[in-house]
N, C-alpha and C positions, 0 to 999 in steps of 0.2 A: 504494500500500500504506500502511497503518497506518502512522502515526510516520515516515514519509518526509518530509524535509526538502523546501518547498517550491523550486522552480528561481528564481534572482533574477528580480526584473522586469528586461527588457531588457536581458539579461548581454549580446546579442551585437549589439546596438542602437545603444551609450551608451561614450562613453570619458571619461576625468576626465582634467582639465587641469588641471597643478598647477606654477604658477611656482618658483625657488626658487632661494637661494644656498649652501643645506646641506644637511647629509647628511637620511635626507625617516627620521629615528627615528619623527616623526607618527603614520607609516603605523602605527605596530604595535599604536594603540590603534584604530585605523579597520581591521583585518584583517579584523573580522568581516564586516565590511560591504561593504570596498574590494574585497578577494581576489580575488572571481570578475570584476571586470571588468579591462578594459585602460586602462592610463595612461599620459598624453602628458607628460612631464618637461620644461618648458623653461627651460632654466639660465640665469639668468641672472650678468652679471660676469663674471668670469676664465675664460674659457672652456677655462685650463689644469687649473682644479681639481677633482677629480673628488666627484663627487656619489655618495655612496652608499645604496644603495636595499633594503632588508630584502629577506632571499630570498623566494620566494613567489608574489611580485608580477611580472604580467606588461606590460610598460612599455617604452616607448622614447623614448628623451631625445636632448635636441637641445639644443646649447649655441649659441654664436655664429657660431661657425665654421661650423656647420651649415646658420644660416639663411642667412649669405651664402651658402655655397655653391647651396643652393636657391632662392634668390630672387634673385642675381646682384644689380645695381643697383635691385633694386625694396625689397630689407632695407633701405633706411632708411628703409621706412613702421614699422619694426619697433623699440618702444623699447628702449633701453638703459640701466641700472642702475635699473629700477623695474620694478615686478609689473604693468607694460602690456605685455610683451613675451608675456604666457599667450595672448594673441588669435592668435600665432603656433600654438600649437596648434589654434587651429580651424578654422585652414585648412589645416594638414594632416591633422586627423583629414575620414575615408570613415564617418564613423557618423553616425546618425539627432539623436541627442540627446548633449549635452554637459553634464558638472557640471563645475566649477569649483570649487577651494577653496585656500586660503592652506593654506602649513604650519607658520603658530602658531594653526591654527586646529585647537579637540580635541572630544573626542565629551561632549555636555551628557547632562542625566541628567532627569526628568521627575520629578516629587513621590512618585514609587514608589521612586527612585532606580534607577531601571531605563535602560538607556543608552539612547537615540535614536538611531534609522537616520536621519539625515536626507537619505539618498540616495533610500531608499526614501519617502520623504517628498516630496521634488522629485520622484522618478519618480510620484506618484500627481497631485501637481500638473498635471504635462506633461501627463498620459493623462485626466484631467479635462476639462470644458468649462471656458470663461471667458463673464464674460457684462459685456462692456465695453460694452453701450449700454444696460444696465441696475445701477443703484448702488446696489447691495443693501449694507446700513451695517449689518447685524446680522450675517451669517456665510455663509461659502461654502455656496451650496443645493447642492453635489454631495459637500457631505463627509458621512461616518459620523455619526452622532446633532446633524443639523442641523437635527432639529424641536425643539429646544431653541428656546425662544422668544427669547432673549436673545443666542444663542451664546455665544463665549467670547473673551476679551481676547486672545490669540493665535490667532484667527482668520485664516484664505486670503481674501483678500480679491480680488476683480477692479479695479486699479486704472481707472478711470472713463476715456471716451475723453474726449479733450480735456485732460487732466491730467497733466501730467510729475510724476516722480517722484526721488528720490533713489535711483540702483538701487547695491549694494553687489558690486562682483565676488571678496570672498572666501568667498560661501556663493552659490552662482549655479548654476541649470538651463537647460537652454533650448532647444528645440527647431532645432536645425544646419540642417535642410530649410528651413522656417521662413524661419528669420530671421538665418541666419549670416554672411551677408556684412555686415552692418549692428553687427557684433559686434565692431569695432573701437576700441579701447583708447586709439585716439589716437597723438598725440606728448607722451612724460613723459621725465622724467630726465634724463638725459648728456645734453648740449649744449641742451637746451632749458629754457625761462624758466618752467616749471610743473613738478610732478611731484604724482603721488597725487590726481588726477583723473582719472585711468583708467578709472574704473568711470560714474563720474557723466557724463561725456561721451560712454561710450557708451551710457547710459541714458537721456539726454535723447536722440541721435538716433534711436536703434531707438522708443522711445514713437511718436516723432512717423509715422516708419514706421508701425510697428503700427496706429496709427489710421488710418492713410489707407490700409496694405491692410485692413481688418479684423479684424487680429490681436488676441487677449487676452495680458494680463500680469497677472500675478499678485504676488503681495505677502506678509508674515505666514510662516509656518510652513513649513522647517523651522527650530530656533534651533541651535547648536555655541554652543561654549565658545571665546572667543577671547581669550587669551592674549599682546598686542601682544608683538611679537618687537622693534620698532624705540622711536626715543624721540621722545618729544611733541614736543619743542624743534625737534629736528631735520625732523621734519615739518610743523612749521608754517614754518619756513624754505621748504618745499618747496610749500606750498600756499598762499601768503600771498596769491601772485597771484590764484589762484583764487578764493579769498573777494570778493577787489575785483572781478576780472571778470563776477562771477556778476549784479550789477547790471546787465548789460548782456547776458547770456549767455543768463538763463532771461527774462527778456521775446522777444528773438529765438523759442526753442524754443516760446514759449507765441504768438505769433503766425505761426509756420510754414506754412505750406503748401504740398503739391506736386500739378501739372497732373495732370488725370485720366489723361493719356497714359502716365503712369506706373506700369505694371503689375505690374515685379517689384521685388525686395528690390534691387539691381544701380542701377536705372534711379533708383529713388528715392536711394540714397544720392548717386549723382553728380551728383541735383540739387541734393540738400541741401547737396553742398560748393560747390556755384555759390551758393549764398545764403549759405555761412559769409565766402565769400571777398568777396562784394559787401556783406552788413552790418556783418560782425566786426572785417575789416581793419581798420580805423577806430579800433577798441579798442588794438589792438597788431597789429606786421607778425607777430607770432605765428603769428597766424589766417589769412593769408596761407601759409605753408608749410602749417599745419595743413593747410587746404581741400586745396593738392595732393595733401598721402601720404593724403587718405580716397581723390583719385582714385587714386594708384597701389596702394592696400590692395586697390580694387576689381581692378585688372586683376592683382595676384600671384592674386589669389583666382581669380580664371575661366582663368589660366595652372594652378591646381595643381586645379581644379576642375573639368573640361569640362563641360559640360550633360550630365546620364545618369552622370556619372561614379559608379562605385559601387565602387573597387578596395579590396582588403582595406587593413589600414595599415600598416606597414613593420615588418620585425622589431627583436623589442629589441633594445638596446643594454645 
């Protein structure tokens, strides 16, 4: 009918994973947008303190206590006191496609002043084609008025097979079927020598995935407003390693490669961490724990995962 509001893309599809040590007030400039679907809360820190969550919203949260309890001796693939511990929701979410978003992250506004759905934004991303063995430098051929000869400066770009990327996990979509088990955040924070490489770590290994199954990844559009909630100083205390490792880090991911035998997302990450653990060590015994919790990340996942598994997600909290 006339003036009927259109039904979300993929309300019953797609759940948002959102890290966090506060109360999630965020949400209430993202209602428009967030409302109709379902959110995964993973608390991180004080697992005594409670998080509170604007009515409305349909969400289940999981603090620390939860993940041991769910993962028994396999949560210490799961970090502590840093925003790596969100990859925890994607192994318990049963849905198709996952967004991801920080919560100092707010709703940007477009030269009209008009607000940005950037959900709805990744969900057109997802549902699109990628064309990774061709590096179109002017503008995504599957977007709305791409016969613009030039495109436009914020442009959907297909990042290029063979090319790592700097992927950023507080504005992140991704297809869960896909490429979920390879969606691993890493070891950051509490008792570990890095933090705030979370995102980057799992961007370089999923890329190198992607390319050797044939997967596209995308890049550019949507933008949010992001608002650092933490302070410079203290996170470059937290990342300092990183910058020096990175020497040594992306030559590895830019020379990668995994055996043809290797046919799911599962098979290839366990080989990846066979090569993190035989080049990297070397760098720091880091690397050395690191490679194991990517193996034991993989087997929580296929313990909360079964093949076919499709079961709804748990009730809120």
């Amino acid at each position: 009918m006339a003036g009927e509001r259109a039904a979300p893309l993929l309300k019953d599809e797609l759940d948002i994973v959102i890290p966090t040590i506060r109360n999630l007030d965020f949400l209430e400039m993202w209602r428009p947008f967030f409302e109709p679907y379902h959110l995964i809360i993973v608390q991180d820190g004080d697992p005594s303190k409670t998080i509170k969550v604007p009515e409305g919203f349909d969400y289940e949260l999981y603090n620390r206590n939860d993940i041991n309890r769910i993962l028994g001796s396999k949560a210490s693939c799961i970090s502590f006191k840093d925003s790596a511990c969100r990859c925890f929701g994607y192994m318990v979410s049963k849905k198709k496609y996952i967004f991801t978003i920080d919560d100092d992250c707010f709703v940007a506004k477009n030269p009209s002043g008009e607000d940005i759905n950037a959900l709805e934004q990744h969900i057109k991303n997802l549902l699109s084609p990628s064309t990774p063995h061709f590096f179109n430098t002017l503008y995504d051929p599957y977007r709305d008025g791409a016969d613009f000869v030039r495109g436009y400066v914020d442009a959907v770009l297909t990042i290029p097979k063979g090319t790592i990327f700097p992927m950023c996990g507080m504005n992140l979509a991704f297809n869960r079927d896909l490429i979920g088990p390879a969606m691993y955040f890493g070891l950051m924070g509490d008792g570990q020598p890095i933090g705030r490489y979370d995102d980057m770590w799992a961007g370089w290994c999923t890329k190198v995935i992607c390319d050797h199954l044939n997967l596209g990844v995308k890049t550019g559009l949507p933008y949010i407003w992001h608002s650092k909630a933490s302070n410079p100083f203290v996170n470059l205390k937290k990342e300092y390693k990183g910058i020096y490792w990175q020497e040594e880090i992306i030559p590895f991911f830019q020379s990668a490669t995994l055996p043809k035998e290797c046919t799911t997302v599962q098979q290839c990450y366990i080989e990846l961490a066979k090569l993190v653990k035989a080049k990297l060590s070397s760098v720091d015994p880091y690397f050395t724990k690191l490679a194991d919790a990517m193996v034991t990340w993989i087997e929580a996942w296929d313990e909360l995962n079964p093949s076919g598994d499709k079961l709804p997600n748990g009730a809120a909290k």
